[in-house]
Every structure is written in C-alpha cells, then in structure tokens.
DSSP file (Angstrom, degrees, kcal/mol; ACC not computed):
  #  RESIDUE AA STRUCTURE BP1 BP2  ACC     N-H-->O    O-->H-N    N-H-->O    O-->H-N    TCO  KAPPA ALPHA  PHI   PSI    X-CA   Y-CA   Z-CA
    1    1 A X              0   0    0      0, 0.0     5,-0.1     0, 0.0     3,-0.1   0.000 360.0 360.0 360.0 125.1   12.6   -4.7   -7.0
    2    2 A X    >   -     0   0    0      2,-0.1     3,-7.0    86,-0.1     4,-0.4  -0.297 360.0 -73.7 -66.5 139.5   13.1   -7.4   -4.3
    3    3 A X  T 3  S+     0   0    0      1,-0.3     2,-1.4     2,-0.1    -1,-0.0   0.245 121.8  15.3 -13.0 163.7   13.9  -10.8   -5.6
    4    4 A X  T 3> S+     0   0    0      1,-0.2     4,-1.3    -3,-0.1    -1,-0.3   0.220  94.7  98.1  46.2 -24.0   10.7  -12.3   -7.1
    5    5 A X  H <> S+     0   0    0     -3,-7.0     4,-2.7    -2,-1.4     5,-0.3   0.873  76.1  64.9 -65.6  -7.6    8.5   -9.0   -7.3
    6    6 A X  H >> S+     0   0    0     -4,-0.4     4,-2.7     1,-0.3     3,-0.9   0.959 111.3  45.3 -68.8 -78.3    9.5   -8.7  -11.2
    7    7 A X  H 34 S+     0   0    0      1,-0.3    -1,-0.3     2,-0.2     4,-0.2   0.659 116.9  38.1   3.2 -57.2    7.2  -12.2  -11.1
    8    8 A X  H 3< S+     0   0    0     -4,-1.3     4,-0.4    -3,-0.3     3,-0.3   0.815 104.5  63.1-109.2 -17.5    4.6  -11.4   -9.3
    9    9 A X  H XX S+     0   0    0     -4,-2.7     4,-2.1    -3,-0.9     3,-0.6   0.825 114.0  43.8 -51.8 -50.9    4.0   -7.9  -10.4
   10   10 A X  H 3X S+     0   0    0     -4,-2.7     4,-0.7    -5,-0.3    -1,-0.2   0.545 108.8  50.9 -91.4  17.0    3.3   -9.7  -13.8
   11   11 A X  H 34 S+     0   0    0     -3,-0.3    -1,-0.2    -4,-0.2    -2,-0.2   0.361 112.8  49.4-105.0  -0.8    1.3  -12.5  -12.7
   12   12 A X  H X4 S+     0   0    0     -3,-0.6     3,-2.0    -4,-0.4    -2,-0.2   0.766 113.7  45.0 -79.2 -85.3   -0.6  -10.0  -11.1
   13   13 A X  H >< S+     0   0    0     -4,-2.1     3,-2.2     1,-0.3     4,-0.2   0.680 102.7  66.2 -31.9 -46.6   -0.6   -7.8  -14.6
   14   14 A X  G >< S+     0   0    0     -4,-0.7     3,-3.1     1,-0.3    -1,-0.3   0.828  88.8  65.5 -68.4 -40.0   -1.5  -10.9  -16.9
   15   15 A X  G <  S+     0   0    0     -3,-2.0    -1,-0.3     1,-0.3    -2,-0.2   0.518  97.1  55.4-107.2  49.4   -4.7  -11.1  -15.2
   16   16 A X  G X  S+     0   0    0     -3,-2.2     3,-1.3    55,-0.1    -1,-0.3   0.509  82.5 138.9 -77.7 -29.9   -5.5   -7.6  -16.8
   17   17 A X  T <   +     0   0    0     -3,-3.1    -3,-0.1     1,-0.3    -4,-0.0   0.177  64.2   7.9 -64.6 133.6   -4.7   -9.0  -20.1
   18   18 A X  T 3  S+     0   0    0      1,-0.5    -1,-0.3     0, 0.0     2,-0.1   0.721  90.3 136.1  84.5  20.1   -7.0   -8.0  -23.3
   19   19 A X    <   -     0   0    0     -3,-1.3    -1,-0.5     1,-0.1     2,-0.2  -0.549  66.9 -95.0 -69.4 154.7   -8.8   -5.5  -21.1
   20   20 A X        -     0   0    0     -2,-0.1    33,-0.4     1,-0.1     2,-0.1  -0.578  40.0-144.1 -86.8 142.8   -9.5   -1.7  -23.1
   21   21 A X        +     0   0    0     -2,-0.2     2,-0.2    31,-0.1    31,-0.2  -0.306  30.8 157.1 -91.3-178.9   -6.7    0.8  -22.2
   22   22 A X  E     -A   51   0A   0     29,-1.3    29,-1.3    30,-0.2    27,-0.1  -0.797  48.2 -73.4-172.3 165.1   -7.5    4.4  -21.7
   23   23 A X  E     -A   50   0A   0     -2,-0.2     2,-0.5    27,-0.2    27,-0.3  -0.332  54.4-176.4 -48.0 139.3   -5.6    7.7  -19.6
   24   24 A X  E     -A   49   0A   0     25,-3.3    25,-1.2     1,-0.2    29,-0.0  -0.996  34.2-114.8-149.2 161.4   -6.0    7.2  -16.2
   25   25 A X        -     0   0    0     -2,-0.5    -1,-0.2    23,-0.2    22,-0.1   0.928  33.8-148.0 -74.2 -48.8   -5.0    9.3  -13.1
   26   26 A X  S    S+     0   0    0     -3,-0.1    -1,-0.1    22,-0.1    19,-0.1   0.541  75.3  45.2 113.5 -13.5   -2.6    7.0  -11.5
   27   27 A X        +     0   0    0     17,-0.0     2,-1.1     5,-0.0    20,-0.1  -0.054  55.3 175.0 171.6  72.4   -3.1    7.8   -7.8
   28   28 A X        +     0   0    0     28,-0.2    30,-0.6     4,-0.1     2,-0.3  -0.604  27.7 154.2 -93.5  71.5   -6.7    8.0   -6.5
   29   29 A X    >>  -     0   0    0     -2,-1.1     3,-3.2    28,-0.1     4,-0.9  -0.889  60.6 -94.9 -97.3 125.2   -5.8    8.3   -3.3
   30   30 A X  T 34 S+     0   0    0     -2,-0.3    -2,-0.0     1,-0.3    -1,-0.0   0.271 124.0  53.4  26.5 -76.4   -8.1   10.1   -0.7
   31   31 A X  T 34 S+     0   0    0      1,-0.2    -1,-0.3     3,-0.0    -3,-0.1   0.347 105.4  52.1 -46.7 -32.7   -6.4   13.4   -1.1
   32   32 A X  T <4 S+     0   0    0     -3,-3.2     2,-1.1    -5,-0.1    11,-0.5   0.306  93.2  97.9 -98.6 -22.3   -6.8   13.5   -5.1
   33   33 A X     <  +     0   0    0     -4,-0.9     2,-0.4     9,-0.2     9,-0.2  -0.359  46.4 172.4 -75.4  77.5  -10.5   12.9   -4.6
   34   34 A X        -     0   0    0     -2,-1.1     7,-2.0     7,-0.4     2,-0.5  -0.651  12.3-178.2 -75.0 134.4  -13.2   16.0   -4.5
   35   35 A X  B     -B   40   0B   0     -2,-0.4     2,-0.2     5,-0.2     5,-0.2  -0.999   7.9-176.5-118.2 145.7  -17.0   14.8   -4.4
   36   36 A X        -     0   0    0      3,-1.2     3,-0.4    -2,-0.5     5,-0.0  -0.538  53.0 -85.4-104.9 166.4  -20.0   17.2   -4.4
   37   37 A X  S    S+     0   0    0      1,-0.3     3,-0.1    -2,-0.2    -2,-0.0   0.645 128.1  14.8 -63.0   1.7  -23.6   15.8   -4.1
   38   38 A X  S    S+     0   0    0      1,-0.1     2,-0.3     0, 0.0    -1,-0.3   0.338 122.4  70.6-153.8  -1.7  -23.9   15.0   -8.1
   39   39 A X        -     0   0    0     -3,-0.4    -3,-1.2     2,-0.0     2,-0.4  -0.858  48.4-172.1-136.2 174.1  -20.2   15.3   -9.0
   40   40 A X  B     -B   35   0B   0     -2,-0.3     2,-0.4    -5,-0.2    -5,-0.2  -0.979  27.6-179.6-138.9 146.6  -16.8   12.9   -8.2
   41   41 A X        -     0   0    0     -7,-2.0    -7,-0.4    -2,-0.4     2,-0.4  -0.967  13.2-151.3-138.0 154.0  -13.3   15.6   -9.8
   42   42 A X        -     0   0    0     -2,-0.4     2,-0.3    -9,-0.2    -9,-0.2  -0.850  15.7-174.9-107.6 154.8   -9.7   14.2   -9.6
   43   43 A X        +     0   0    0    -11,-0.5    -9,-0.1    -2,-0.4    -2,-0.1  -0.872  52.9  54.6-155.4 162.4   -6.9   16.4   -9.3
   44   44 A X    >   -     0   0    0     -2,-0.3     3,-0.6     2,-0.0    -1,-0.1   0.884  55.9-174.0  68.3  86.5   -3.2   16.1   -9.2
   45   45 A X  G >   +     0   0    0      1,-0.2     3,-0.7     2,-0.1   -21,-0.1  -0.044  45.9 120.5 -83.9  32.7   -2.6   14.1  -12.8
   46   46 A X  G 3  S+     0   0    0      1,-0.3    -1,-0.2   -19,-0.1   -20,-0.1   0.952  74.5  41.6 -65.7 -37.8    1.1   13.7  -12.1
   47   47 A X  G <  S+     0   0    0     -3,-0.6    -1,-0.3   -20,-0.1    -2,-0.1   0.281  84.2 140.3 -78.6  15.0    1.1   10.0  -12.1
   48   48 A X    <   +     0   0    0     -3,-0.7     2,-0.3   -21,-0.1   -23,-0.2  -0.119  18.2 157.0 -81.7 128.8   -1.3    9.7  -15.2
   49   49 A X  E     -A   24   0A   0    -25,-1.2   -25,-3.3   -27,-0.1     2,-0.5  -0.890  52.7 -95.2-156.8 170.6   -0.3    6.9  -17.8
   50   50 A X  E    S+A   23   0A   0     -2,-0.3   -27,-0.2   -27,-0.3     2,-0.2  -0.786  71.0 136.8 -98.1 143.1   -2.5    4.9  -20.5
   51   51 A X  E    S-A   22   0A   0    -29,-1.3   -29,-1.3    -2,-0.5     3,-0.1  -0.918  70.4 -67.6-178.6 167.9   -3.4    1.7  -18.4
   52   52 A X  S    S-     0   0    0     -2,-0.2   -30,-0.2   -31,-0.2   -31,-0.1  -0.292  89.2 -71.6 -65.0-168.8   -6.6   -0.5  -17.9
   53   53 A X        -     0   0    0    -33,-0.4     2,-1.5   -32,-0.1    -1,-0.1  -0.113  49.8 -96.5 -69.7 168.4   -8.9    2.2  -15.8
   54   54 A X        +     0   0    0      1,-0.2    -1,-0.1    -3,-0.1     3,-0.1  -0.744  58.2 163.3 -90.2  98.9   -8.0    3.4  -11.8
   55   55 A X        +     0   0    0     -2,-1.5     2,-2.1    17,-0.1     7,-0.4   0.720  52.5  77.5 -96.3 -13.2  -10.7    0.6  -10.7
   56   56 A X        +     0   0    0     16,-0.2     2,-0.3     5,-0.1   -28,-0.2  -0.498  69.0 154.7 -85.5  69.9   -9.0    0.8   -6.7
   57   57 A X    >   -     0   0    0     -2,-2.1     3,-0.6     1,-0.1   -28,-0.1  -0.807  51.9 -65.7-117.9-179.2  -10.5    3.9   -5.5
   58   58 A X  G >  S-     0   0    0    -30,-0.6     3,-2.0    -2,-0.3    -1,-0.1  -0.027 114.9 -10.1 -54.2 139.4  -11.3    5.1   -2.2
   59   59 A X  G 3  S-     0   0    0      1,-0.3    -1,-0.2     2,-0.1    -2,-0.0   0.932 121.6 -75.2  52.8  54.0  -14.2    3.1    0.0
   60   60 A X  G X  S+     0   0    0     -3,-0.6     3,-2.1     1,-0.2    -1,-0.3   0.722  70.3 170.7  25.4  47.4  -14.9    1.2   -3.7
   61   61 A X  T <  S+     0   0    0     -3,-2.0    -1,-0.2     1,-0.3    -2,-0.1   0.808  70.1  72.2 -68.6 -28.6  -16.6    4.2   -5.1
   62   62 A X  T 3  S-     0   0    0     -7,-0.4    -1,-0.3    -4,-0.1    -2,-0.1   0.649 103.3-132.1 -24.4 -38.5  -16.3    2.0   -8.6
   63   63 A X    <   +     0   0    0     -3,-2.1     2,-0.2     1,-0.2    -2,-0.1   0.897  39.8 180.0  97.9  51.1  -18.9   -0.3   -7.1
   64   64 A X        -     0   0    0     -4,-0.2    -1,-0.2    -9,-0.2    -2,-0.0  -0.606  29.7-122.3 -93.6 134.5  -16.9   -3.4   -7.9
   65   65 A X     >  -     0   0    0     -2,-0.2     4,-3.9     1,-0.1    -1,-0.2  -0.178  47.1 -88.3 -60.0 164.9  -18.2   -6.9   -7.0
   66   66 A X  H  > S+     0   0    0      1,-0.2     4,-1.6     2,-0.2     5,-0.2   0.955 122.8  40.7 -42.0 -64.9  -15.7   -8.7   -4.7
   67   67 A X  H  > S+     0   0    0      2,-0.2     4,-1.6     1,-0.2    -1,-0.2   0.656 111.9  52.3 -97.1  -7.7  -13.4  -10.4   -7.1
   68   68 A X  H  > S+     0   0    0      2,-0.1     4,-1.2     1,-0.1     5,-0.2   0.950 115.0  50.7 -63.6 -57.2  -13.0   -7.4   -9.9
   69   69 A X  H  < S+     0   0    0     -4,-3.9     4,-0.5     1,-0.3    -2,-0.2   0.461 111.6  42.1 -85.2   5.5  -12.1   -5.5   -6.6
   70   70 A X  H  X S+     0   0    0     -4,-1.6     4,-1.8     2,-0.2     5,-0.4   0.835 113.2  56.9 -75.2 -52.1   -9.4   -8.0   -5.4
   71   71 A X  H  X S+     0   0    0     -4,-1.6     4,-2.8     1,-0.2    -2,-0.2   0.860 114.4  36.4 -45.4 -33.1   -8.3   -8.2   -9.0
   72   72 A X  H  X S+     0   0    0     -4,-1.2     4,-3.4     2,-0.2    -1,-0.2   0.825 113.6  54.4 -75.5 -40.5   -7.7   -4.4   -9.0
   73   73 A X  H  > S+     0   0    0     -4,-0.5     4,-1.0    -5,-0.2     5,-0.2   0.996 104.1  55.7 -65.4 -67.6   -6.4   -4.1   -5.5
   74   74 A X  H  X S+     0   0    0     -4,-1.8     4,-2.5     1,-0.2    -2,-0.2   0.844 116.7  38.7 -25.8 -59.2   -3.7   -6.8   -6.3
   75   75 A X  H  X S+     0   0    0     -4,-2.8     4,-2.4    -5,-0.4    -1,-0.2   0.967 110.8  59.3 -65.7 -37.1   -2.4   -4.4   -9.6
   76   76 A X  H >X S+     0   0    0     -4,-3.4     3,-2.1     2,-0.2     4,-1.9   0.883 110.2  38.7 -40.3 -75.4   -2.9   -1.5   -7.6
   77   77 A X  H 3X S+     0   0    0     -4,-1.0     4,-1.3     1,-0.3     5,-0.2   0.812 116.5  51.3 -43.4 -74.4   -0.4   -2.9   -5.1
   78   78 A X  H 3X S+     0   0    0     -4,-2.5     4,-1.1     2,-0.2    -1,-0.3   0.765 111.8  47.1 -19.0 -45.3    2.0   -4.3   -7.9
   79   79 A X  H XX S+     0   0    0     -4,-2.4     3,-2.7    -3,-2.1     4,-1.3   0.969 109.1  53.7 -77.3 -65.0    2.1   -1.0   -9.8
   80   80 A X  H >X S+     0   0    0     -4,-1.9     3,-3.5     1,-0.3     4,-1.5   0.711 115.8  39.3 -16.8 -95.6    2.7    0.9   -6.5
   81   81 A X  H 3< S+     0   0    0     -4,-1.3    -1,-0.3     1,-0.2    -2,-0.2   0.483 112.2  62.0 -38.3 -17.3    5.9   -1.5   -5.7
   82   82 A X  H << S+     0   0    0     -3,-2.7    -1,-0.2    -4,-1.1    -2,-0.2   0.742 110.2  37.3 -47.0 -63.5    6.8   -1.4   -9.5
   83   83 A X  H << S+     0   0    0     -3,-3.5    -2,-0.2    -4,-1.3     2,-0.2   0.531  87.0  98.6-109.4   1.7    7.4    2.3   -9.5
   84   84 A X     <  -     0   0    0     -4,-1.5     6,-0.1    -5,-0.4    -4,-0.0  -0.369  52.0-156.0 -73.4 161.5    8.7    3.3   -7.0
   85   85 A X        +     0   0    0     -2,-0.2     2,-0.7     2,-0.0    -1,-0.1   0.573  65.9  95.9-114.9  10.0   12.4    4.1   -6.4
   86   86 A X     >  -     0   0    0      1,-0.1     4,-1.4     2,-0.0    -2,-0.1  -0.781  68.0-144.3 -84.1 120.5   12.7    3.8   -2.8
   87   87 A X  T  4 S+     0   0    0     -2,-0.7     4,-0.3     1,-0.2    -1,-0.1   0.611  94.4  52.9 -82.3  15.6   14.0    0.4   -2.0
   88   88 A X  T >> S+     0   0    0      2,-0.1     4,-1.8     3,-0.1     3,-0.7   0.902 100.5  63.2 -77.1 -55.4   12.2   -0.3    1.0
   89   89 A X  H 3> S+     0   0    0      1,-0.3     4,-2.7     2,-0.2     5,-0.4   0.870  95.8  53.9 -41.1 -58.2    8.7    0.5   -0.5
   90   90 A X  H 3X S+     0   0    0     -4,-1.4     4,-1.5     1,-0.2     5,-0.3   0.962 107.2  53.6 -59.1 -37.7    8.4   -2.3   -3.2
   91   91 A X  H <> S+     0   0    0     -3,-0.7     4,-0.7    -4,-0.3    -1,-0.2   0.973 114.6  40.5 -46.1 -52.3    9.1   -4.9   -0.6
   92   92 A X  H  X S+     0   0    0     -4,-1.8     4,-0.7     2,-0.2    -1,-0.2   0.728 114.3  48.8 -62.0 -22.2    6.2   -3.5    1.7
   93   93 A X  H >X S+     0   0    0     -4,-2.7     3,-1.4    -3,-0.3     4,-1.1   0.872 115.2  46.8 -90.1 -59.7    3.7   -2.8   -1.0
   94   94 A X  H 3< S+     0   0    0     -4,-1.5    -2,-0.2    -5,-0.4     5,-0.2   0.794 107.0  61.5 -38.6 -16.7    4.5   -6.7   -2.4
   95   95 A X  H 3< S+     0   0    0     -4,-0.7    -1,-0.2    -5,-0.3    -2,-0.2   0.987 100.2  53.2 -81.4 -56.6    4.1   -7.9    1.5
   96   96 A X  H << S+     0   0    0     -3,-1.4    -2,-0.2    -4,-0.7    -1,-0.2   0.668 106.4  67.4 -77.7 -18.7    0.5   -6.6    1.4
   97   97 A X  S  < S-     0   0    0     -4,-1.1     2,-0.5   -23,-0.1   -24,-0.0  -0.214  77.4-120.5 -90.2-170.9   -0.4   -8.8   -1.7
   98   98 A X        -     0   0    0    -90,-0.1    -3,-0.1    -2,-0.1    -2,-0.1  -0.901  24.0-104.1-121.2 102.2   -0.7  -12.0   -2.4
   99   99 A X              0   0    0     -2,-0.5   -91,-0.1    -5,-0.2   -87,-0.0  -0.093 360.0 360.0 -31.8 119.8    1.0  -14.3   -4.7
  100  100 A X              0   0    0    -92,-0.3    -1,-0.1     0, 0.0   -92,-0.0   0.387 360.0 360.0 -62.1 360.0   -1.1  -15.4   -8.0
C-alpha cells in the first residue's frame, strides 16, 4: 500500500460505518453480470466477503442517487487498491479517488 492509502482507504471506509452487513459478490464487474428481461444473476463468487452490499455495479443498475453512488464508488476504489497484491495497482486505483 503506497504511503497514505492505509489513511484514505479508511476515511473512505468510516463513511460506511453502522451500515447492515450481509455476503456480497465482491466484483460486479461487467463480465460477472447476466440480465434477462425480468432477471439480474451474478456469477463467479470468488471474491465474496461479508461487507456493506456491492452498491457500485455496472451503468448504476442499484439506482443510487448521486451522493450514495459517489459514496460507494469511493469504497469500491479503496477496497480494489486494499486487496490487491500487485504493487503498482493500489497506487492507480487510489489515483482515481479522491481524498475524504
């Protein structure tokens, strides 16, 4: 983790706090998404952890007002750089957010 992200990955995190946890897929990315005319499926639960919900999904299929879907994009981004083990990546995913 580059200097600071430990920081901003939880100032980021905090302002999740006292939200309900639940399983959640972990990486609803494009690719992991089927929809049908009446149905939405995930597949490929490898990243799957108890967390708030995956509210950052493709083209805001969540419906999220503006400033839930900043909040969410902003952890999204955090968690990415968080877990990953490449050390280029957490710098780049932290680059696209924003300090809180």
């Amino acid at each position: 983790m580059p200097p600071g992200g430990v920081a901003r990955c939880r100032a980021t995190w905090a302002r999740f706090t006292g939200r309900q946890t639940c399983v959640v897929h972990g990486d609803p990315n494009p690719g992991n998404v089927r929809l049908a005319a009446n149905q939405v499926a995930l597949i490929d639960w490898d990243d799957s952890h108890v967390d708030v919900s995956d509210l950052v999904l493709p083209d805001n299929a969540a419906c999220l007002d503006g400033g839930a879907h900043d909040i969410a994009a902003q952890a999204s981004t955090a968690w990415e750089a968080a877990v990953c083990s490449d050390d280029e990546y957490p710098s780049q995913r932290l680059a696209k957010g924003r300090a809180v």
